[in-house]
mmCIF file of the protein (N, C-alpha, C, O) and its ligand, coordinates in Angstrom:
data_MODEL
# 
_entry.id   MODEL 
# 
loop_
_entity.id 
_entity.type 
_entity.pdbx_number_of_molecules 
1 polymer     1 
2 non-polymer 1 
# 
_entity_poly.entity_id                      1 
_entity_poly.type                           'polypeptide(L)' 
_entity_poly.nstd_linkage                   no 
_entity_poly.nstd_monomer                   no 
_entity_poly.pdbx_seq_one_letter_code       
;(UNK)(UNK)(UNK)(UNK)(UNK)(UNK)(UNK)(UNK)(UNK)(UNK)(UNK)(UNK)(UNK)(UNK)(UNK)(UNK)
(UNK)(UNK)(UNK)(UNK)(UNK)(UNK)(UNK)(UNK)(UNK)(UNK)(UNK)(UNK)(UNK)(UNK)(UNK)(UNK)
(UNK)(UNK)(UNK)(UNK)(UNK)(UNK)(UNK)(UNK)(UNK)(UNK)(UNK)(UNK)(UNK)(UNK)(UNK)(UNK)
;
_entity_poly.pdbx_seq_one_letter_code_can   XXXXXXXXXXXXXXXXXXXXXXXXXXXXXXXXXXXXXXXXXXXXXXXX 
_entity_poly.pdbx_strand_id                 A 
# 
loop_
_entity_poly_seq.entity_id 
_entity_poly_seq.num 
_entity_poly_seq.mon_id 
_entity_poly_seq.hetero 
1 1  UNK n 
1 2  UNK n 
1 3  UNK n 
1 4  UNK n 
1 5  UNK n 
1 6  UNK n 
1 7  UNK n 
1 8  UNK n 
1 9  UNK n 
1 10 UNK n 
1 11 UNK n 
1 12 UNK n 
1 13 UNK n 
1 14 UNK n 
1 15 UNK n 
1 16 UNK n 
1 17 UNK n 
1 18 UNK n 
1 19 UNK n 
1 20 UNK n 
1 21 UNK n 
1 22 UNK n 
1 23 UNK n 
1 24 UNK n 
1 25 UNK n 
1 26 UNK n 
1 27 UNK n 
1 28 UNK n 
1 29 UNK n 
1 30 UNK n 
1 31 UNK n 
1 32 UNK n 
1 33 UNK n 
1 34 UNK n 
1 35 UNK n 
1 36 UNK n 
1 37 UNK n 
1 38 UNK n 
1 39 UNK n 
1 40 UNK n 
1 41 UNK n 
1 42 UNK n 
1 43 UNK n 
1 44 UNK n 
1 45 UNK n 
1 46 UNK n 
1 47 UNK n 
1 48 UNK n 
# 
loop_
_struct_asym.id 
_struct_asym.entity_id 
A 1 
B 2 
# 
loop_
_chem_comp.id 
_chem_comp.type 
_chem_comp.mon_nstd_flag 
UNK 'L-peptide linking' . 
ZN  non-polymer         . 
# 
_pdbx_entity_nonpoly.entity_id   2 
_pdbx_entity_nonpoly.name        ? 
_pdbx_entity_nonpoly.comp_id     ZN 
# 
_pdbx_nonpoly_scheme.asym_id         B 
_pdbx_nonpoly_scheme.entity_id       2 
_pdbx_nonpoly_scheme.mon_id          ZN 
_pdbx_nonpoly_scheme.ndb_seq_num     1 
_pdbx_nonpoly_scheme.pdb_seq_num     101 
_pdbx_nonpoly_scheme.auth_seq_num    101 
_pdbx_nonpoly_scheme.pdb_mon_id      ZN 
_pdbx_nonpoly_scheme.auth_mon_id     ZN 
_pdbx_nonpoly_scheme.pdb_strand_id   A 
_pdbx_nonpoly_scheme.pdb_ins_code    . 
# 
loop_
_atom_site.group_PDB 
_atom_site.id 
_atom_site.type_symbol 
_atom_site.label_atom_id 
_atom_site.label_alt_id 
_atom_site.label_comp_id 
_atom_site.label_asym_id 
_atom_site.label_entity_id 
_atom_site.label_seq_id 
_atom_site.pdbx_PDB_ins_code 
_atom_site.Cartn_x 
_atom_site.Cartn_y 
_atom_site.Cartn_z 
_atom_site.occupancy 
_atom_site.B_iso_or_equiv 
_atom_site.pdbx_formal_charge 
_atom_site.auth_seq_id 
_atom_site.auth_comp_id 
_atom_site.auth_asym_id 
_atom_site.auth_atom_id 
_atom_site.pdbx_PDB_model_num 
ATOM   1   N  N  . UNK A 1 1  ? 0.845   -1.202 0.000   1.00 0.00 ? 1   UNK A N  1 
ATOM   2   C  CA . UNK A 1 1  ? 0.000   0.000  0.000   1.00 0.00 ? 1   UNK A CA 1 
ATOM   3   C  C  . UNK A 1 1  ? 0.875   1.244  0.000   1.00 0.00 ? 1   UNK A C  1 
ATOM   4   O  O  . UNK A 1 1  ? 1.755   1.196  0.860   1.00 0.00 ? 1   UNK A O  1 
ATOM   5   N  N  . UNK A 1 2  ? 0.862   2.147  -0.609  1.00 0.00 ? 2   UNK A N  1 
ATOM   6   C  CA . UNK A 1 2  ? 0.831   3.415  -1.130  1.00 0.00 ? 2   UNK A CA 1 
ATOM   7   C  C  . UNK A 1 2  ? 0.672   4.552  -0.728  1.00 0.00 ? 2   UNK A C  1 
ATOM   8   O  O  . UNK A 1 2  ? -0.142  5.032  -1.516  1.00 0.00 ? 2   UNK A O  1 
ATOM   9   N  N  . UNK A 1 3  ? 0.932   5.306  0.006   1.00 0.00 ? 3   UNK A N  1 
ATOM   10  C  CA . UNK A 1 3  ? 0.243   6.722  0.389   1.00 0.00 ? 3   UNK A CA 1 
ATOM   11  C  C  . UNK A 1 3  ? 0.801   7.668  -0.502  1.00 0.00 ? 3   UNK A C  1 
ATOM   12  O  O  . UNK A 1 3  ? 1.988   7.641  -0.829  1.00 0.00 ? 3   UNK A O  1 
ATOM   13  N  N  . UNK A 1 4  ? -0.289  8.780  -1.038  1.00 0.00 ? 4   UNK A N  1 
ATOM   14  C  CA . UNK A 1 4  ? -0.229  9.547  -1.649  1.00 0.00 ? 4   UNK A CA 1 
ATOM   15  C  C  . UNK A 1 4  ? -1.193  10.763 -1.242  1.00 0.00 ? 4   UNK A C  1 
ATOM   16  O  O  . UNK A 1 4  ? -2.234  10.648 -0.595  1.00 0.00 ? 4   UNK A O  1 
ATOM   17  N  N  . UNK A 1 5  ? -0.624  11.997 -1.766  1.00 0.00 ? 5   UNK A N  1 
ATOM   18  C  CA . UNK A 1 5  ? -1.563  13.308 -1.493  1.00 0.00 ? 5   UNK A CA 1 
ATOM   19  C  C  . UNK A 1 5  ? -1.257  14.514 -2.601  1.00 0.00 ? 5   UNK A C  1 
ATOM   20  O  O  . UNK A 1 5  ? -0.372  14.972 -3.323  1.00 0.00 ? 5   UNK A O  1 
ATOM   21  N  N  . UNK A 1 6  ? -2.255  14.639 -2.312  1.00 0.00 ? 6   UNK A N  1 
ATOM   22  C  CA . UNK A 1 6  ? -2.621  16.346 -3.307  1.00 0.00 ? 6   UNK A CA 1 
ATOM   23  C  C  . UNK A 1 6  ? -2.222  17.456 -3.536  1.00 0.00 ? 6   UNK A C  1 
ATOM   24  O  O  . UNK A 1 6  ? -2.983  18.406 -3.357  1.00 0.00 ? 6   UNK A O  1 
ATOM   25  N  N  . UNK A 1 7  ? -1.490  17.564 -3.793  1.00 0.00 ? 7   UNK A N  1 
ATOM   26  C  CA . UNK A 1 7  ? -0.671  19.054 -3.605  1.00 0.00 ? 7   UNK A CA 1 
ATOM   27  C  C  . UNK A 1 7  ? -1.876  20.729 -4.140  1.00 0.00 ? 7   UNK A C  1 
ATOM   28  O  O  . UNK A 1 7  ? -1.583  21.878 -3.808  1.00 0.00 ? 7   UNK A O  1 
ATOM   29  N  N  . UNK A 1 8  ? -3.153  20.344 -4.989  1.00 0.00 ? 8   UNK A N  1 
ATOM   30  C  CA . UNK A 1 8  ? -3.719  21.270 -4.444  1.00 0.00 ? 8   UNK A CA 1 
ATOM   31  C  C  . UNK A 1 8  ? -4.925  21.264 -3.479  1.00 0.00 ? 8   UNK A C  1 
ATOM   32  O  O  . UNK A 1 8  ? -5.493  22.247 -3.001  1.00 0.00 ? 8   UNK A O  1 
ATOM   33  N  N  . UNK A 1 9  ? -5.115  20.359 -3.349  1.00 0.00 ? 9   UNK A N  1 
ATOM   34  C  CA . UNK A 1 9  ? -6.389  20.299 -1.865  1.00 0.00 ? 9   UNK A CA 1 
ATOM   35  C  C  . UNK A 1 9  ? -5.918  19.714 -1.020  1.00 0.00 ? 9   UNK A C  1 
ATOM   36  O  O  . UNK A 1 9  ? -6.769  19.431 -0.176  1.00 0.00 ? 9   UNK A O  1 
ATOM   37  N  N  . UNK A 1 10 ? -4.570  19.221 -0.690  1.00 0.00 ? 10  UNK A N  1 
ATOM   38  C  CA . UNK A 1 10 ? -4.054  18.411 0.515   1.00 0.00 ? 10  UNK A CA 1 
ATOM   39  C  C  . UNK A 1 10 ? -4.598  17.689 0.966   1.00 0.00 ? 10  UNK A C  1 
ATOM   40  O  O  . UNK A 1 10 ? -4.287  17.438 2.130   1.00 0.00 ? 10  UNK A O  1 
ATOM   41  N  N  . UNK A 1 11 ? -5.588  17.012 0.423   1.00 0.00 ? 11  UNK A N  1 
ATOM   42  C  CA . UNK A 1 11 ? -6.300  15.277 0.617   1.00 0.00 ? 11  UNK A CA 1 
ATOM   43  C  C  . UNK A 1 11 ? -4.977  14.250 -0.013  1.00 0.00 ? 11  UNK A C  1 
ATOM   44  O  O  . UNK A 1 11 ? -4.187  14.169 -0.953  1.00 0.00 ? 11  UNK A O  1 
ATOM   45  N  N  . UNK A 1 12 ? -5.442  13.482 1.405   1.00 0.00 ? 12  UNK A N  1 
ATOM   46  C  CA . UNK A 1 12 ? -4.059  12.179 1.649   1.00 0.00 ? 12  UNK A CA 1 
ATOM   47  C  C  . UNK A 1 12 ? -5.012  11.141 0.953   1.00 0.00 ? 12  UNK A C  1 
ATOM   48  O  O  . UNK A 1 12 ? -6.218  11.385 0.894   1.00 0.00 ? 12  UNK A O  1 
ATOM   49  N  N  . UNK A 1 13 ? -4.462  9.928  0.400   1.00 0.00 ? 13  UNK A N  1 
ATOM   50  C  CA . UNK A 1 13 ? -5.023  8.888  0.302   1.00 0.00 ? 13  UNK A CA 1 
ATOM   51  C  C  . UNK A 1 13 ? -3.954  7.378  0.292   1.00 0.00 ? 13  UNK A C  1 
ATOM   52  O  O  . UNK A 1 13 ? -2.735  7.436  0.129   1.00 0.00 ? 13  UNK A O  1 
ATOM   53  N  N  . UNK A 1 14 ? -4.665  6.205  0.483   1.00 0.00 ? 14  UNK A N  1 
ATOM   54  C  CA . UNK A 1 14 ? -4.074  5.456  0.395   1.00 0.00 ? 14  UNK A CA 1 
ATOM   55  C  C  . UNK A 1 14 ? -4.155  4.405  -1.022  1.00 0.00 ? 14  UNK A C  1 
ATOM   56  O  O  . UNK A 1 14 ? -5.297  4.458  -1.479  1.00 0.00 ? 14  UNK A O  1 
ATOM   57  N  N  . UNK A 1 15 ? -3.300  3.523  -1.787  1.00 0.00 ? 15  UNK A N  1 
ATOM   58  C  CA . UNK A 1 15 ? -4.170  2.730  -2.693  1.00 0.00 ? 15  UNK A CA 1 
ATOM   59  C  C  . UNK A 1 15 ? -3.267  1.561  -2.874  1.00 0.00 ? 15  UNK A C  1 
ATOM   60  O  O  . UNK A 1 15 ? -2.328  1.429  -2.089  1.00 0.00 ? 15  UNK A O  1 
ATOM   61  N  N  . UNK A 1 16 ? -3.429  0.821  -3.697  1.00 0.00 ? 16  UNK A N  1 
ATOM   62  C  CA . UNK A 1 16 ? -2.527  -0.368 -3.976  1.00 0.00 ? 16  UNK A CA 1 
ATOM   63  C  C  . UNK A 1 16 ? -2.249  0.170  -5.544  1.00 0.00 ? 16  UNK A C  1 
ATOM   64  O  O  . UNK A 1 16 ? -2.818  0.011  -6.624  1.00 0.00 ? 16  UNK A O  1 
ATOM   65  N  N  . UNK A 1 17 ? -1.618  0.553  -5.295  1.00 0.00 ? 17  UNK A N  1 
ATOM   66  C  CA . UNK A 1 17 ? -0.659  1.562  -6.829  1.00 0.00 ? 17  UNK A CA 1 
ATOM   67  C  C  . UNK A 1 17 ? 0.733   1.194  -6.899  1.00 0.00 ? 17  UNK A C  1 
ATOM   68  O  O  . UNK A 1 17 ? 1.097   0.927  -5.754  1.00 0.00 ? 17  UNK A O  1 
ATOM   69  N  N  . UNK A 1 18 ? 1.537   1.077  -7.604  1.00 0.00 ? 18  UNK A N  1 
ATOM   70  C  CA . UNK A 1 18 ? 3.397   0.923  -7.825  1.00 0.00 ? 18  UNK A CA 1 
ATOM   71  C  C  . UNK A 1 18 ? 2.928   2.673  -8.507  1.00 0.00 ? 18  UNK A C  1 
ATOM   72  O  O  . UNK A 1 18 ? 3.305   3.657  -7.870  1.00 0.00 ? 18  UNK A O  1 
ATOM   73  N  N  . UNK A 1 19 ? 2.358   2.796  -9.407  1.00 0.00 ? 19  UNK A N  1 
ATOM   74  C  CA . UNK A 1 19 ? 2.483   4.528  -9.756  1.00 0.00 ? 19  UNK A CA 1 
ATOM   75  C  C  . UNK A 1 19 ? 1.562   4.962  -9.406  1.00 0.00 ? 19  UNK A C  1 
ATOM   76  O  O  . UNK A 1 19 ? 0.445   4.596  -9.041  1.00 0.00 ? 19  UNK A O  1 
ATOM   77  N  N  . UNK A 1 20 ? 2.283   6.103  -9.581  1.00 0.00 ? 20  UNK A N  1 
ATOM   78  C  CA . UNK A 1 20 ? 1.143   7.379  -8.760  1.00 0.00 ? 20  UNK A CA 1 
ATOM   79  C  C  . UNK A 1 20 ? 0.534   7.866  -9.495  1.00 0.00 ? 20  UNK A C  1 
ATOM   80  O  O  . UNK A 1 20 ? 1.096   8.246  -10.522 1.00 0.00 ? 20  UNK A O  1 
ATOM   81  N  N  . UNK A 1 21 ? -1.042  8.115  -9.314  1.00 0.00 ? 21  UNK A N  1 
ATOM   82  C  CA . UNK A 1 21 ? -2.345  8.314  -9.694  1.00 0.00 ? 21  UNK A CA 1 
ATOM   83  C  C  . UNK A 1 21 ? -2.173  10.045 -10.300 1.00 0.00 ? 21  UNK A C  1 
ATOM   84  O  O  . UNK A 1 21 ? -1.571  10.942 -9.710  1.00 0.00 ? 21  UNK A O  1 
ATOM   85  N  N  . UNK A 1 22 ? -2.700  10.123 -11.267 1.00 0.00 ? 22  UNK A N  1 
ATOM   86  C  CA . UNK A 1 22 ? -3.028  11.002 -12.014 1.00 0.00 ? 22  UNK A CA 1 
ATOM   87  C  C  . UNK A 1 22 ? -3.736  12.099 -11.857 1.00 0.00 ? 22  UNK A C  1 
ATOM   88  O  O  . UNK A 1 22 ? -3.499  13.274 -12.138 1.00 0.00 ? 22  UNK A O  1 
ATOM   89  N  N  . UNK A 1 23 ? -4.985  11.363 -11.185 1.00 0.00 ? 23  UNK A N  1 
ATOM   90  C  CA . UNK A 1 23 ? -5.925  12.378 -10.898 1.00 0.00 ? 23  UNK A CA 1 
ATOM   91  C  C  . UNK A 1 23 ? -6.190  12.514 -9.597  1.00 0.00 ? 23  UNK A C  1 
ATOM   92  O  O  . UNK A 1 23 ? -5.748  11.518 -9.025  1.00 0.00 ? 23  UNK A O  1 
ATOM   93  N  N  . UNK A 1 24 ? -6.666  13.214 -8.886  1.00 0.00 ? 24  UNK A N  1 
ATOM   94  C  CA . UNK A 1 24 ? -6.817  13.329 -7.794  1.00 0.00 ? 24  UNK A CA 1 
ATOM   95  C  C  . UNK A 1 24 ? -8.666  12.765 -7.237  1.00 0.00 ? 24  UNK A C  1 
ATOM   96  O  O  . UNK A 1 24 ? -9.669  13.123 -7.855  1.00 0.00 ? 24  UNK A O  1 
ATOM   97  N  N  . UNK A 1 25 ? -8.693  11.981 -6.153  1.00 0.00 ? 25  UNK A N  1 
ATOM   98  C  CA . UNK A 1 25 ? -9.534  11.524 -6.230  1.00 0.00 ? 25  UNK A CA 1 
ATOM   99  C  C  . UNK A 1 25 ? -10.700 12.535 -5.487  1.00 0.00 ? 25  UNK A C  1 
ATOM   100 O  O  . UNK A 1 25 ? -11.859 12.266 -5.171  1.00 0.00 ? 25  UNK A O  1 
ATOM   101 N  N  . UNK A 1 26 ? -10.184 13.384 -5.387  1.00 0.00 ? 26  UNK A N  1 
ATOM   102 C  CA . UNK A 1 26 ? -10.827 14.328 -4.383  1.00 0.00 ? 26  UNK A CA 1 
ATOM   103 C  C  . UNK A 1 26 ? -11.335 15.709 -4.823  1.00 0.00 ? 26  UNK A C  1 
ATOM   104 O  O  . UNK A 1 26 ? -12.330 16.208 -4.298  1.00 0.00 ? 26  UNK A O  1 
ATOM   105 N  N  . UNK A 1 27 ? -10.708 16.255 -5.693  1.00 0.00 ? 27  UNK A N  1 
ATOM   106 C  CA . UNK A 1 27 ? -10.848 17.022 -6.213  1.00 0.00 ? 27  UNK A CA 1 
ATOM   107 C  C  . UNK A 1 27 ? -10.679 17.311 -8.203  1.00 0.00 ? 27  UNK A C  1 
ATOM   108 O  O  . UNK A 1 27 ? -11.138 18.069 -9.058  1.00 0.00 ? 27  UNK A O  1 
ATOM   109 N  N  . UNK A 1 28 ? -10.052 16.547 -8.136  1.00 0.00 ? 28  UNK A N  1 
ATOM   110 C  CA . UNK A 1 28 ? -10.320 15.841 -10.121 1.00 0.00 ? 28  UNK A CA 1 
ATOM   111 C  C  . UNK A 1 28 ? -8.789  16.420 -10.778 1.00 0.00 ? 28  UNK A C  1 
ATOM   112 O  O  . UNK A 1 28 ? -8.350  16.161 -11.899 1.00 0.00 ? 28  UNK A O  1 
ATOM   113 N  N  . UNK A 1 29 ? -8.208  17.187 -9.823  1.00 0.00 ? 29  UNK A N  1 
ATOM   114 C  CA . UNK A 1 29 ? -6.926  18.096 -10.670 1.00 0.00 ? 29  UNK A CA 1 
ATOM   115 C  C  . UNK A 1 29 ? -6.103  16.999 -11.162 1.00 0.00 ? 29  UNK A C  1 
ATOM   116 O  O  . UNK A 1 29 ? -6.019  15.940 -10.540 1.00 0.00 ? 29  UNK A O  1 
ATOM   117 N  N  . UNK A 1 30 ? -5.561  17.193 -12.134 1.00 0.00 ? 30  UNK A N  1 
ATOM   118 C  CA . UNK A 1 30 ? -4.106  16.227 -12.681 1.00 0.00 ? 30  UNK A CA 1 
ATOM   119 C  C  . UNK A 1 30 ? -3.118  16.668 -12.235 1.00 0.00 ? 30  UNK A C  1 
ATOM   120 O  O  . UNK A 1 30 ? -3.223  17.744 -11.647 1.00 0.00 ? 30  UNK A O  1 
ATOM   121 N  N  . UNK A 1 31 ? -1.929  16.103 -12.319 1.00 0.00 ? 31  UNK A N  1 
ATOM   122 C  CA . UNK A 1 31 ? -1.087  15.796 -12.496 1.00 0.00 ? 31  UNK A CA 1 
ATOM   123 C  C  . UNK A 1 31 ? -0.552  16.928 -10.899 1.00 0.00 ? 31  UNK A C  1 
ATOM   124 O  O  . UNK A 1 31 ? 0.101   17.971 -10.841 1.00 0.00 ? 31  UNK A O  1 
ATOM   125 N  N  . UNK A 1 32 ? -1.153  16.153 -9.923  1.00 0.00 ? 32  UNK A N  1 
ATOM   126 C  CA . UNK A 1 32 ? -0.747  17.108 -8.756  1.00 0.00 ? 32  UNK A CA 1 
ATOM   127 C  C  . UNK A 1 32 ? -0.568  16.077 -7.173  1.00 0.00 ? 32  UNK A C  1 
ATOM   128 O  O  . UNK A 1 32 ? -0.799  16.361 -5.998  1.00 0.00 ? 32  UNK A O  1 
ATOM   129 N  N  . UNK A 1 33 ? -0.175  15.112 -7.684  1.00 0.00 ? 33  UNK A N  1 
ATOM   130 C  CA . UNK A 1 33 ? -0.379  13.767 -6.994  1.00 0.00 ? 33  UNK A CA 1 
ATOM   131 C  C  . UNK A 1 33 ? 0.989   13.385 -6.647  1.00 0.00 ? 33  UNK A C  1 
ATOM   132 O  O  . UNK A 1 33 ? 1.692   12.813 -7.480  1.00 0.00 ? 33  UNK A O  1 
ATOM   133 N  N  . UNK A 1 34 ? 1.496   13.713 -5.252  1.00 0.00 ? 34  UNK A N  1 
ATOM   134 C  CA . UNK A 1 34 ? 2.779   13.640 -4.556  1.00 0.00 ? 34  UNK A CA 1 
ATOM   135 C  C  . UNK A 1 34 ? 2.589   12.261 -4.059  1.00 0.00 ? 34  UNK A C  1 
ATOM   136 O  O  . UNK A 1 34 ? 1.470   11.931 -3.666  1.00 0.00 ? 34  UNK A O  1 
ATOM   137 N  N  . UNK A 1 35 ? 3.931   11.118 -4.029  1.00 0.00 ? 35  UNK A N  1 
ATOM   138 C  CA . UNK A 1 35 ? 3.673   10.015 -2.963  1.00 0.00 ? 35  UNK A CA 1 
ATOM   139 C  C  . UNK A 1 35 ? 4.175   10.319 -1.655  1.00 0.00 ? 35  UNK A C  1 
ATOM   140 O  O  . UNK A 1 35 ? 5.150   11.070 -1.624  1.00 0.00 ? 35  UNK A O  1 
ATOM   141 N  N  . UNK A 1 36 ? 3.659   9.842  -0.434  1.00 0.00 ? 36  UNK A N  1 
ATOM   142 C  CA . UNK A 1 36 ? 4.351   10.187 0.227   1.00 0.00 ? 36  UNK A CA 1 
ATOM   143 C  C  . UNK A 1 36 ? 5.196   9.255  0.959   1.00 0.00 ? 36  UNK A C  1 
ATOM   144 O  O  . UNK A 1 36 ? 4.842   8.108  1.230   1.00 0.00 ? 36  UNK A O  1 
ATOM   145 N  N  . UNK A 1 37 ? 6.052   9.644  1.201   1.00 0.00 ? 37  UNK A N  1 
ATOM   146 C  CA . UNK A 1 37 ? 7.050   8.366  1.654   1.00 0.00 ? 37  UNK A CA 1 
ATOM   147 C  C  . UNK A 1 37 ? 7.069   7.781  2.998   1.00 0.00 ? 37  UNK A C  1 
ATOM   148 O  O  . UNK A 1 37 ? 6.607   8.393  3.960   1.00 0.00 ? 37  UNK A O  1 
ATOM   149 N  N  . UNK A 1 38 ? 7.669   6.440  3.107   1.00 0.00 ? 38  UNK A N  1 
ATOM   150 C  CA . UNK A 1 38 ? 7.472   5.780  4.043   1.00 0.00 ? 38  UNK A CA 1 
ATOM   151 C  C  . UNK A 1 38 ? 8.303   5.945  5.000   1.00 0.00 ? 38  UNK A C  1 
ATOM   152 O  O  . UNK A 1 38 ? 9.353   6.330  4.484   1.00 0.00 ? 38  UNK A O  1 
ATOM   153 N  N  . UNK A 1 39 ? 8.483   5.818  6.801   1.00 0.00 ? 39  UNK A N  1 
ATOM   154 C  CA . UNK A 1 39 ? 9.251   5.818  7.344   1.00 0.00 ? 39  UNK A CA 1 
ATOM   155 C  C  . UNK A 1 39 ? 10.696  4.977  6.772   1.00 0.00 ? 39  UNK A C  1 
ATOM   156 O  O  . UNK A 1 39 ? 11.779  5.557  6.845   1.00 0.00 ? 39  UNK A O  1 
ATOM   157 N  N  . UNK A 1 40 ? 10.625  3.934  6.351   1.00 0.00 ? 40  UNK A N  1 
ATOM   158 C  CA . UNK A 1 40 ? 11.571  3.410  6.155   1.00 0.00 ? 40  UNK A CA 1 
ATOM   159 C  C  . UNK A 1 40 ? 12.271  4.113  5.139   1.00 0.00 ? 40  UNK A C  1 
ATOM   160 O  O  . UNK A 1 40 ? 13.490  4.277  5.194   1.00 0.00 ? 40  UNK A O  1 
ATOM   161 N  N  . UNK A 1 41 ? 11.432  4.613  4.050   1.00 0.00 ? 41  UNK A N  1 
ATOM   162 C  CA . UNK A 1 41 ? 12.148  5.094  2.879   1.00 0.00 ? 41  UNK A CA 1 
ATOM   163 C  C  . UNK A 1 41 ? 12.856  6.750  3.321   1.00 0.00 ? 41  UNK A C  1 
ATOM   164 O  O  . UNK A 1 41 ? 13.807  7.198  2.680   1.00 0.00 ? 41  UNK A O  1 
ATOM   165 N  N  . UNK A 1 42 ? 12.367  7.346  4.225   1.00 0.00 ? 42  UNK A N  1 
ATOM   166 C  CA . UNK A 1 42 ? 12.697  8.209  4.785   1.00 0.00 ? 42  UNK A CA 1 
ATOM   167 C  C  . UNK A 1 42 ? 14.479  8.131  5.130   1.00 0.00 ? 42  UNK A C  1 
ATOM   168 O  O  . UNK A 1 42 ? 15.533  8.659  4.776   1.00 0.00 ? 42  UNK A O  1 
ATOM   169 N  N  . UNK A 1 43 ? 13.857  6.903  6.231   1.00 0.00 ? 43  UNK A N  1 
ATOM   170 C  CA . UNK A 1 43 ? 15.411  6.603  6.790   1.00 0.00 ? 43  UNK A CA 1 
ATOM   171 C  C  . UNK A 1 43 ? 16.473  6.223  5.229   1.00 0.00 ? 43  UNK A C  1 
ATOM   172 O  O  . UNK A 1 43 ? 17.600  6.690  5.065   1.00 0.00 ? 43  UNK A O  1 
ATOM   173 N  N  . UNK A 1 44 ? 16.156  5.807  4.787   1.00 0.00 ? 44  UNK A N  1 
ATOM   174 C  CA . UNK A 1 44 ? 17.147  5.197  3.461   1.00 0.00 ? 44  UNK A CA 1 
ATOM   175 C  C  . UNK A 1 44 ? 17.751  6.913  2.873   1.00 0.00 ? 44  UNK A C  1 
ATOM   176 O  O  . UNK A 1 44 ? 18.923  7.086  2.537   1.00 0.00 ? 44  UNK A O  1 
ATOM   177 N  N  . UNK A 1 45 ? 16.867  7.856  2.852   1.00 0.00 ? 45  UNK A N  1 
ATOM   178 C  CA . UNK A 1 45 ? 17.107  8.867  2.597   1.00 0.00 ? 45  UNK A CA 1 
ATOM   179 C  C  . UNK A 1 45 ? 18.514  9.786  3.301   1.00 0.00 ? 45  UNK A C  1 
ATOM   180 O  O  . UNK A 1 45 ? 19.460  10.482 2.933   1.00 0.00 ? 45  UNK A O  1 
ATOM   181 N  N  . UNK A 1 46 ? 18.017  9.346  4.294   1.00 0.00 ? 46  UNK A N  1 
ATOM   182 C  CA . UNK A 1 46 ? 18.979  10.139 5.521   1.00 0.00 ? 46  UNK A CA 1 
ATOM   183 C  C  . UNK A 1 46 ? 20.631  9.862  5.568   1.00 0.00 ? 46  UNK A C  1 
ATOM   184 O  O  . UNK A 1 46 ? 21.575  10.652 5.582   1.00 0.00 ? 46  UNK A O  1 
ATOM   185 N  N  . UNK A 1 47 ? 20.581  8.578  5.585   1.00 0.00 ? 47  UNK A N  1 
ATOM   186 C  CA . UNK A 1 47 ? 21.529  7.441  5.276   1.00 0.00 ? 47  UNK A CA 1 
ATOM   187 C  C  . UNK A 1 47 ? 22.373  7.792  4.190   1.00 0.00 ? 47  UNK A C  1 
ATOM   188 O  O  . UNK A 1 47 ? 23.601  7.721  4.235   1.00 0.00 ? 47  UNK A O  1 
ATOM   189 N  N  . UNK A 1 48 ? 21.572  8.247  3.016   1.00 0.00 ? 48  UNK A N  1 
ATOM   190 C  CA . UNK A 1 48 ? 22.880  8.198  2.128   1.00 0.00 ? 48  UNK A CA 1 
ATOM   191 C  C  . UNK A 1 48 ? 23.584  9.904  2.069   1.00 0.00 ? 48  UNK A C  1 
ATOM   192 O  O  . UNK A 1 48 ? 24.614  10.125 1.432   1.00 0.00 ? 48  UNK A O  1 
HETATM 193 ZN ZN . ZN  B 2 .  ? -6.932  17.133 -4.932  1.00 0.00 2 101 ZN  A ZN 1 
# 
């Protein structure tokens, strides 16, 4: 599972996606669909 959010209405969502969704399910905008990352992937971040 997936978390992702909106960069113009800041509605979070979750989905079973490998890519990130297009449209926003919340408000209909394209191409405004941030993933957001996981603790772990966070840490991997930090790390390097
Ligand atoms: Zn939206």
């Amino acid at each position: 599972m997936a978390k992702f959010r909106c960069k113009r209405c800041n509605y979070s969502f979750s989905m079973e996606s490998r890519t990130t969704p297009k449209v926003c399910p919340n408000c209909g905008n394209t191409n405004c669909i941030g993933r957001e990352k996981s603790a772990s992937e966070l840490l991997d971040e930090t790390e390097e």
